[in-house]
N, CA, C and O atoms as a GROMACS GRO file, in nm:
protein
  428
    1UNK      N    1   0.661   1.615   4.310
    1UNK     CA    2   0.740   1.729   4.271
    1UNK      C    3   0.658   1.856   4.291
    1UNK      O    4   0.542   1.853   4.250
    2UNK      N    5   0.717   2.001   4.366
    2UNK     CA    6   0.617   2.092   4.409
    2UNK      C    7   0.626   2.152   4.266
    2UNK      O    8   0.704   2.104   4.184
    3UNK      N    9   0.544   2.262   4.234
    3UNK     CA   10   0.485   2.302   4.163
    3UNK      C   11   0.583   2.400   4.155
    3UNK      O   12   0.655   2.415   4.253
    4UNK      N   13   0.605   2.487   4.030
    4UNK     CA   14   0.718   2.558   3.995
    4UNK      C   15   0.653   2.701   4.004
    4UNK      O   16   0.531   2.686   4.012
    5UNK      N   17   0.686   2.832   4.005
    5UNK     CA   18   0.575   2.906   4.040
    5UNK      C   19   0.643   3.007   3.907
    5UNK      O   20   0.762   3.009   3.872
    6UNK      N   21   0.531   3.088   3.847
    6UNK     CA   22   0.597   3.130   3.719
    6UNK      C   23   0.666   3.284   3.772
    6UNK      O   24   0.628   3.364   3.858
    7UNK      N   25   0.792   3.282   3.673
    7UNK     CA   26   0.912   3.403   3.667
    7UNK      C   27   0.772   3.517   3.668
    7UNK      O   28   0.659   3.498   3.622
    8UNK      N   29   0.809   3.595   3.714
    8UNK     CA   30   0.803   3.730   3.693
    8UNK      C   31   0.772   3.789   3.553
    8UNK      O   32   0.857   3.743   3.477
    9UNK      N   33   0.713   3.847   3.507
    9UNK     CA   34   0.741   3.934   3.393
    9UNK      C   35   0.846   4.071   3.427
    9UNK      O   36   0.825   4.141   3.526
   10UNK      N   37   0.947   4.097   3.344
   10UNK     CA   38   1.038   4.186   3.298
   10UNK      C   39   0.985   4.323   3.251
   10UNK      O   40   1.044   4.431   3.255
   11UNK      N   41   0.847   4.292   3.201
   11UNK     CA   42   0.785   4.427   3.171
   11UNK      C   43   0.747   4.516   3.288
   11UNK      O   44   0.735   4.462   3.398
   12UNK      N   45   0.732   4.617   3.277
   12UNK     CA   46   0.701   4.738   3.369
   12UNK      C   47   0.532   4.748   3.364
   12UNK      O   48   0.460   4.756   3.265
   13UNK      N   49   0.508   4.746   3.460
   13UNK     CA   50   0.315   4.707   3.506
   13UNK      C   51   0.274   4.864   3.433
   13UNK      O   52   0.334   4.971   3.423
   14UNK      N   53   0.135   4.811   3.387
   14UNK     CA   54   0.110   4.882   3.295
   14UNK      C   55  -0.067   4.884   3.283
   14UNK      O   56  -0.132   4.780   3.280
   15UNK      N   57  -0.116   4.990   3.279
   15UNK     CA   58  -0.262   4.994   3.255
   15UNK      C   59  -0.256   5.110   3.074
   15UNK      O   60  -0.191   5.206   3.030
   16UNK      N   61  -0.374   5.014   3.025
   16UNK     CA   62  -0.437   5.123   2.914
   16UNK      C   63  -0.304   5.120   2.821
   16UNK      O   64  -0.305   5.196   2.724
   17UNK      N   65  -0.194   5.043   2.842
   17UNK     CA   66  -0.114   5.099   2.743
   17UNK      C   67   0.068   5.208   2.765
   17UNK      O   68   0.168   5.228   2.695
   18UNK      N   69   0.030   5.240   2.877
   18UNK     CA   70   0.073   5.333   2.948
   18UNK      C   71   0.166   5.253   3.067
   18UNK      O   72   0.117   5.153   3.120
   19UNK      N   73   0.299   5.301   3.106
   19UNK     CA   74   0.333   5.254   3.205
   19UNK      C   75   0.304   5.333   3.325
   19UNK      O   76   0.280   5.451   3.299
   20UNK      N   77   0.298   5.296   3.469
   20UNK     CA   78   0.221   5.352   3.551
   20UNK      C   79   0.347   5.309   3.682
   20UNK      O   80   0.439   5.228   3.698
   21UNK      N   81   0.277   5.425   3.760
   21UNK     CA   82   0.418   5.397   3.904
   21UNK      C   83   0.320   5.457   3.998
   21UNK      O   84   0.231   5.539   3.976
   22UNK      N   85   0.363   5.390   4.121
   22UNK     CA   86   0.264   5.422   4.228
   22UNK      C   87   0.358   5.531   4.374
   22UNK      O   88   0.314   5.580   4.478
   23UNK      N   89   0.511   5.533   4.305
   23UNK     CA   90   0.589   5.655   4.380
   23UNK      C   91   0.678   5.780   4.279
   23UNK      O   92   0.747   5.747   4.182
   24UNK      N   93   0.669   5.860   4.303
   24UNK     CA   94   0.736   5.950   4.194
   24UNK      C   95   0.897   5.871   4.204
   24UNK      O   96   0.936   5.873   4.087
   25UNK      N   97   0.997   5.809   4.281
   25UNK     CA   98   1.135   5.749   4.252
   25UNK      C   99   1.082   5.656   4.153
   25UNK      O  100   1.138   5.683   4.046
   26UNK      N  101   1.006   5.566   4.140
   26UNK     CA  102   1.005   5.484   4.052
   26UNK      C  103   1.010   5.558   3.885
   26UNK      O  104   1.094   5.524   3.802
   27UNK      N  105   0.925   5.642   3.865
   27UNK     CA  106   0.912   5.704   3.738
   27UNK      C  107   1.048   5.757   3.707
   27UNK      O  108   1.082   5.776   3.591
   28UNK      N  109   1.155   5.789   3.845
   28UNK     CA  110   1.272   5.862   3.828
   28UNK      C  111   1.375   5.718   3.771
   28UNK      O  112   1.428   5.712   3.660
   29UNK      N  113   1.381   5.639   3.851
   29UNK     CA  114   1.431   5.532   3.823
   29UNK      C  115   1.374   5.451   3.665
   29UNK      O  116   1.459   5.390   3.601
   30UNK      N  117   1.241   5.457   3.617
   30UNK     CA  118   1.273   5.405   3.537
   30UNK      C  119   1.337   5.511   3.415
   30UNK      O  120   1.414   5.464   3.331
   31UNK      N  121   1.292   5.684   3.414
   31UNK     CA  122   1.365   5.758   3.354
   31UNK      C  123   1.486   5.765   3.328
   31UNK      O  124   1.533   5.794   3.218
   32UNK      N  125   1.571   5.730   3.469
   32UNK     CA  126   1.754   5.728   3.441
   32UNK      C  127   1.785   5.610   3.362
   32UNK      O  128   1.878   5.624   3.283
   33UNK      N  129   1.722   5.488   3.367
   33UNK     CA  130   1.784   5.336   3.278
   33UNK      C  131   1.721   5.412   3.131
   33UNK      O  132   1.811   5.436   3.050
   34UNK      N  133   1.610   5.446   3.095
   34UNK     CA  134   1.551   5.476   2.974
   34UNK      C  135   1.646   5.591   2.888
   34UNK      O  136   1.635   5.614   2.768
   35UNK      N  137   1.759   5.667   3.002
   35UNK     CA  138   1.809   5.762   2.972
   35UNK      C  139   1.960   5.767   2.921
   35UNK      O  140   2.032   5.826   2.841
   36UNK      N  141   1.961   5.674   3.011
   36UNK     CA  142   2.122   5.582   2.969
   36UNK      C  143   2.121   5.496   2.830
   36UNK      O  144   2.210   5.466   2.751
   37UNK      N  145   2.008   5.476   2.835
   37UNK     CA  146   1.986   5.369   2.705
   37UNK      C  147   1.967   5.424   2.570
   37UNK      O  148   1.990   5.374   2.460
   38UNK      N  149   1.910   5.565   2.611
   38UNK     CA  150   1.878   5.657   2.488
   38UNK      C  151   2.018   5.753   2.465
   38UNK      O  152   2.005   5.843   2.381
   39UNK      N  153   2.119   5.744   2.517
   39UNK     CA  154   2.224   5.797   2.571
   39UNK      C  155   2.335   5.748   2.475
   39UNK      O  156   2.430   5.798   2.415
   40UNK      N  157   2.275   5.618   2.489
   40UNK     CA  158   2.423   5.512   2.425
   40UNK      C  159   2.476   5.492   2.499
   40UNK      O  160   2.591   5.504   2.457
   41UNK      N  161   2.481   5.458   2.626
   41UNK     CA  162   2.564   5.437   2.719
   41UNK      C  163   2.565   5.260   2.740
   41UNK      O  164   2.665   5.191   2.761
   42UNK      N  165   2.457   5.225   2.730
   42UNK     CA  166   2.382   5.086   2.689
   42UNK      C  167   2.328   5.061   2.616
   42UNK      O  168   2.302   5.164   2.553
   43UNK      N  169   2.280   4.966   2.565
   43UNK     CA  170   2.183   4.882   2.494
   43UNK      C  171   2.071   4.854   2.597
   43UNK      O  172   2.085   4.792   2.703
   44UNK      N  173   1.932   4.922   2.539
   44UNK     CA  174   1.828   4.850   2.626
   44UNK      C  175   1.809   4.699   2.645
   44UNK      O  176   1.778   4.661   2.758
   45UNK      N  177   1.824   4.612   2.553
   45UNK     CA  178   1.858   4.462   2.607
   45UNK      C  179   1.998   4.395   2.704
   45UNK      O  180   2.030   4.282   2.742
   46UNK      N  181   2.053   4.530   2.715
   46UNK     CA  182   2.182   4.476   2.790
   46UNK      C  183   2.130   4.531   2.956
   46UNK      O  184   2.173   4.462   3.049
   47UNK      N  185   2.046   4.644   2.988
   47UNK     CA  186   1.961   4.653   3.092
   47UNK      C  187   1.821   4.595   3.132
   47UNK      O  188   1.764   4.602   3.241
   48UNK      N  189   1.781   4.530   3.008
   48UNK     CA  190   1.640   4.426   3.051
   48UNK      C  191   1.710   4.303   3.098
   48UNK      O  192   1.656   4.234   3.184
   49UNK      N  193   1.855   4.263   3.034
   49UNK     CA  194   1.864   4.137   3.064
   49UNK      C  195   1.954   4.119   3.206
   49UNK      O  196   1.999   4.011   3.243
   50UNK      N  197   1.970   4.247   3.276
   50UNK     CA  198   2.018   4.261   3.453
   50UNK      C  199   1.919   4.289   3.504
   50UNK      O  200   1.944   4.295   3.624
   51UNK      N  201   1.767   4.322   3.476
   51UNK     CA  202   1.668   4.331   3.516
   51UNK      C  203   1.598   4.210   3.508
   51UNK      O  204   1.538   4.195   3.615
   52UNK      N  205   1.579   4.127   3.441
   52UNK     CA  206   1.589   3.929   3.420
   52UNK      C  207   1.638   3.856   3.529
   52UNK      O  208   1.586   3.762   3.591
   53UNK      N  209   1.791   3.935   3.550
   53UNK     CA  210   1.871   3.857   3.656
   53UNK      C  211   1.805   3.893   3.764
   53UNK      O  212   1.764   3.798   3.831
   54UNK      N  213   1.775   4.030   3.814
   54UNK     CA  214   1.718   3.984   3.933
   54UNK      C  215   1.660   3.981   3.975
   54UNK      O  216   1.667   3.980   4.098
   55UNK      N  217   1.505   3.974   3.878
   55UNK     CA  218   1.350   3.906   3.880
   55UNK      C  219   1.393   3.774   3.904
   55UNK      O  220   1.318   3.702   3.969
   56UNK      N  221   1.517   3.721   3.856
   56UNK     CA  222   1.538   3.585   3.847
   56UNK      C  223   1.531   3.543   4.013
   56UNK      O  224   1.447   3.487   4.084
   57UNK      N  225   1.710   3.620   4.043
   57UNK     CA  226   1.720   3.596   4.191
   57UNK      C  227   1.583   3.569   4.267
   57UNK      O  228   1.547   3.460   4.313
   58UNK      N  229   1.512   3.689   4.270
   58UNK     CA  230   1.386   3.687   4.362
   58UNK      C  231   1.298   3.552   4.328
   58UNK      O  232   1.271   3.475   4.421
   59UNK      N  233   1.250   3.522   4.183
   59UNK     CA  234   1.203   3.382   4.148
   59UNK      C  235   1.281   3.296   4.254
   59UNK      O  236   1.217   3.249   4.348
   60UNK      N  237   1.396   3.277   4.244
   60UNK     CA  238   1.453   3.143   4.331
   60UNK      C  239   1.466   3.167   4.452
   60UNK      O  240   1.491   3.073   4.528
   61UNK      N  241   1.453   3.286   4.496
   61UNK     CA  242   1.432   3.242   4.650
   61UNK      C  243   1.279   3.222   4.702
   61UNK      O  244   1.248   3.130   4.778
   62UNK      N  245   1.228   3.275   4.675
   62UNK     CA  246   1.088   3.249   4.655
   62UNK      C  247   0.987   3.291   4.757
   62UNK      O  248   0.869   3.259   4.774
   63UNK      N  249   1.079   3.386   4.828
   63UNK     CA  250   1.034   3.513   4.947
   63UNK      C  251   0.996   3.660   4.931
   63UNK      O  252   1.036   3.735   4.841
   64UNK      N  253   0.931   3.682   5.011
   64UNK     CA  254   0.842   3.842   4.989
   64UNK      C  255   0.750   3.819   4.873
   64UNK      O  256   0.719   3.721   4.806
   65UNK      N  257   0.709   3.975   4.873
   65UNK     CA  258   0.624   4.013   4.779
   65UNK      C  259   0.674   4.042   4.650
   65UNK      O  260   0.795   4.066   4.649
   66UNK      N  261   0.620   4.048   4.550
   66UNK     CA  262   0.708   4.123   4.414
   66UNK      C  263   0.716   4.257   4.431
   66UNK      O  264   0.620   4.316   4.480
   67UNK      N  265   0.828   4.321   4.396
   67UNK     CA  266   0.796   4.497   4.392
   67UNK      C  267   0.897   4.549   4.281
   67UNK      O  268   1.014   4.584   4.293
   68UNK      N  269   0.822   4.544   4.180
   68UNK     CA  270   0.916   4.546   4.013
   68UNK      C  271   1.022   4.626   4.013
   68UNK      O  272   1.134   4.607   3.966
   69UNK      N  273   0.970   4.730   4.075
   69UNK     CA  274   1.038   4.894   4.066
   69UNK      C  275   1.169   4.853   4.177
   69UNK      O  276   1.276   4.914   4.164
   70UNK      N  277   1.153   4.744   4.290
   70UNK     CA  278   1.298   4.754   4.371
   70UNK      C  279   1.380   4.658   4.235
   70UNK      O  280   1.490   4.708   4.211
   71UNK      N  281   1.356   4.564   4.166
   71UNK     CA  282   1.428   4.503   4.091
   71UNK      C  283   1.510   4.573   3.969
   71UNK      O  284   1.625   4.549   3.934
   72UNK      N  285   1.410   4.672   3.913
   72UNK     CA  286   1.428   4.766   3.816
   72UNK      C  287   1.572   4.847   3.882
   72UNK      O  288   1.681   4.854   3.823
   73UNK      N  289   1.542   4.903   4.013
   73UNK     CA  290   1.664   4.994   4.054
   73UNK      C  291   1.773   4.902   4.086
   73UNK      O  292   1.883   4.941   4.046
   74UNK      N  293   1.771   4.788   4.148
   74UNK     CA  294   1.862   4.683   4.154
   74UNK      C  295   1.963   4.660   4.049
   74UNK      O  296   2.084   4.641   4.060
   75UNK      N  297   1.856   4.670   3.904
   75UNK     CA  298   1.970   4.625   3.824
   75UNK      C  299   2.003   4.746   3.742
   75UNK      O  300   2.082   4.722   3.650
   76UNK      N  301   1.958   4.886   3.753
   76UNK     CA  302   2.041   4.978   3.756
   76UNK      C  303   2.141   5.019   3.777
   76UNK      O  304   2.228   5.058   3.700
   77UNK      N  305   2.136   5.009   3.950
   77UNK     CA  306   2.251   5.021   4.035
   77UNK      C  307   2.364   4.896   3.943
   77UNK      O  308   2.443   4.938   3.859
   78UNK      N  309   2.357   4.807   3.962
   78UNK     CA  310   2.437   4.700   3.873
   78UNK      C  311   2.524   4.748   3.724
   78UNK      O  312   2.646   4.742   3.713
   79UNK      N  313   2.412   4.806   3.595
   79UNK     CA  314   2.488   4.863   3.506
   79UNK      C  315   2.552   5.017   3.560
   79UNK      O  316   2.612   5.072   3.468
   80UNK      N  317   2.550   5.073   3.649
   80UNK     CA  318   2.606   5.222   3.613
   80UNK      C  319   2.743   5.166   3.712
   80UNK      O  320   2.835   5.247   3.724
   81UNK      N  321   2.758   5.034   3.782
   81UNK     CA  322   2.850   5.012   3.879
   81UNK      C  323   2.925   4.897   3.702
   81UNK      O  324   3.044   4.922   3.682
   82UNK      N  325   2.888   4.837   3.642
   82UNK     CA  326   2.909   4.778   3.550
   82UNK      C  327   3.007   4.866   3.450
   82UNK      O  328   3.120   4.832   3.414
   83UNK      N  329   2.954   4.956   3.422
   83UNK     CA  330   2.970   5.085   3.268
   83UNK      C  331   3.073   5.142   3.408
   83UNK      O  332   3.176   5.103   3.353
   84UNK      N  333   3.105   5.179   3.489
   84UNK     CA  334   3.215   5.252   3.580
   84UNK      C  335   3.168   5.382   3.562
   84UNK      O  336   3.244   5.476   3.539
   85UNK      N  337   3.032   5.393   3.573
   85UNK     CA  338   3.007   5.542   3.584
   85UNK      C  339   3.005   5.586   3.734
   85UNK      O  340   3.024   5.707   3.745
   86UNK      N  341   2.988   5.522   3.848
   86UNK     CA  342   3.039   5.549   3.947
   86UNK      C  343   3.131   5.426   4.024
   86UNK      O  344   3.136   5.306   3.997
   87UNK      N  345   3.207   5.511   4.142
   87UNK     CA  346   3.298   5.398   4.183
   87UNK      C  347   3.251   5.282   4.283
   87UNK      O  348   3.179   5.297   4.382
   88UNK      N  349   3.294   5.195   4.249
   88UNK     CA  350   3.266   5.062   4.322
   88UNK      C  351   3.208   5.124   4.481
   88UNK      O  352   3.270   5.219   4.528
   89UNK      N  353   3.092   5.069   4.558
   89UNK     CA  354   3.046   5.111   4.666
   89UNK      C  355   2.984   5.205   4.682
   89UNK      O  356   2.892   5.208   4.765
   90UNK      N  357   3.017   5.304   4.608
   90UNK     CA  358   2.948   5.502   4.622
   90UNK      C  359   2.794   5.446   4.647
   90UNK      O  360   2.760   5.441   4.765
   91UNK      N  361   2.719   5.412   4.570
   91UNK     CA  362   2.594   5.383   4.575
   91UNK      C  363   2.493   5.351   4.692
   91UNK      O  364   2.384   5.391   4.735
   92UNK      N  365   2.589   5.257   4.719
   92UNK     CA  366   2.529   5.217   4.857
   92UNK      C  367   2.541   5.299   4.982
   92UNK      O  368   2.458   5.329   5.068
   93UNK      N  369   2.752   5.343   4.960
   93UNK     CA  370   2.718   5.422   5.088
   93UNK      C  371   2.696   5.560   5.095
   93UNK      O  372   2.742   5.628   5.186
   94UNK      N  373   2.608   5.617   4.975
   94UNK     CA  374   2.483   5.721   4.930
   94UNK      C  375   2.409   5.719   4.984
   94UNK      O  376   2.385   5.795   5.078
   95UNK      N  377   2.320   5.598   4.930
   95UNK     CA  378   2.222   5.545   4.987
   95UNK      C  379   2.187   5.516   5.126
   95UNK      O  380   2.076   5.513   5.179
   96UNK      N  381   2.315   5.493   5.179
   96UNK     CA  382   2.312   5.462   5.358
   96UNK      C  383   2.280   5.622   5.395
   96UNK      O  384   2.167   5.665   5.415
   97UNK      N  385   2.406   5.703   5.399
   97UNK     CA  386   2.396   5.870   5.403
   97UNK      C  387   2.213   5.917   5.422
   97UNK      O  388   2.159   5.941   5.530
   98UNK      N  389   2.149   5.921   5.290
   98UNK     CA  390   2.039   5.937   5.271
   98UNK      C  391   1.921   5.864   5.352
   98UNK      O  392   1.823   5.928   5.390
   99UNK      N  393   1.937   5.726   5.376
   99UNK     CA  394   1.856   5.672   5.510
   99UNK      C  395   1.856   5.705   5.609
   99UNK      O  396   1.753   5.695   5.675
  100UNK      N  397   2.009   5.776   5.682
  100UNK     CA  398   2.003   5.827   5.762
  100UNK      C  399   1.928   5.997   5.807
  100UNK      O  400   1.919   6.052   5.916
  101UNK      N  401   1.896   6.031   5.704
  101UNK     CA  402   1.873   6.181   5.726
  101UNK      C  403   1.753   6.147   5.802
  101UNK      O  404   1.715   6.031   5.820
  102UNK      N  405   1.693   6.252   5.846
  102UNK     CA  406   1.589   6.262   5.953
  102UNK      C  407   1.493   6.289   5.856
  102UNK      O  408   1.534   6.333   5.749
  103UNK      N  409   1.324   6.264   5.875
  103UNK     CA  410   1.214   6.250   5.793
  103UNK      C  411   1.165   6.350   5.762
  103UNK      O  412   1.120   6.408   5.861
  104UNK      N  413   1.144   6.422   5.638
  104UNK     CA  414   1.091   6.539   5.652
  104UNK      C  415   1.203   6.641   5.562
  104UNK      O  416   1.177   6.736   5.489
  105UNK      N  417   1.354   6.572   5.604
  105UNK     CA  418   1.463   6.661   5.526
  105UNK      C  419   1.450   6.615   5.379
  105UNK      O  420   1.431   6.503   5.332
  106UNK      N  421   1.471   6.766   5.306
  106UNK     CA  422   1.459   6.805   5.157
  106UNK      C  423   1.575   6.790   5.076
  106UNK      O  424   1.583   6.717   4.978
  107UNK      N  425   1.677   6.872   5.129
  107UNK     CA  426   1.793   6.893   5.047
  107UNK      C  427   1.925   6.843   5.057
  107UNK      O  428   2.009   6.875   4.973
   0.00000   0.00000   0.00000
């Protein structure tokens, strides 16, 4: 039987005490879930536990690298598409819009 490889931690990587981010979106991203949550819009255990799910996903497939902060926005995107704060799809095809801009564009 192969060897089971352990879940992920759910916590946000952390030195000294302090949570730490190695791109300014991440600090933004974890600000908007922290913001919604302080908001009342959620329950912070009702956004750790879509952040679970898809540390989970990634556990079972058992490909790439870990990168907390894409999971973190993953299951963001999930509650604000969840709570109907935006409409089904917008997100993504935002997100497409914005990939497309040319490198270097600001606004």
């Amino acid at each position: 039987m192969p060897a089971v490889p352990p879940q992920k931690d759910p916590a946000p990587p952390m030195a000294n005490g302090e949570v730490i981010f190695e791109a300014p979106w991440q600090s933004r991203v974890f600000g908007m879930a922290r913001a919604l949550a302080d908001a009342g819009v959620c329950d912070w255990d009702e956004f750790r536990a879509l952040l679970i799910e898809e540390i989970g996903r990634w556990d079972d497939q058992g490909e790439g690298t870990f990168a907390y902060y894409d999971h973190l926005l993953m299951a963001l995107e999930r509650l604000v598409e969840n709570k109907g704060l935006v409409p089904p799809g917008e997100l993504h095809q935002r997100s497409d819009e914005l990939a497309r801009r040319p490198h270097g564009h600001d606004h």
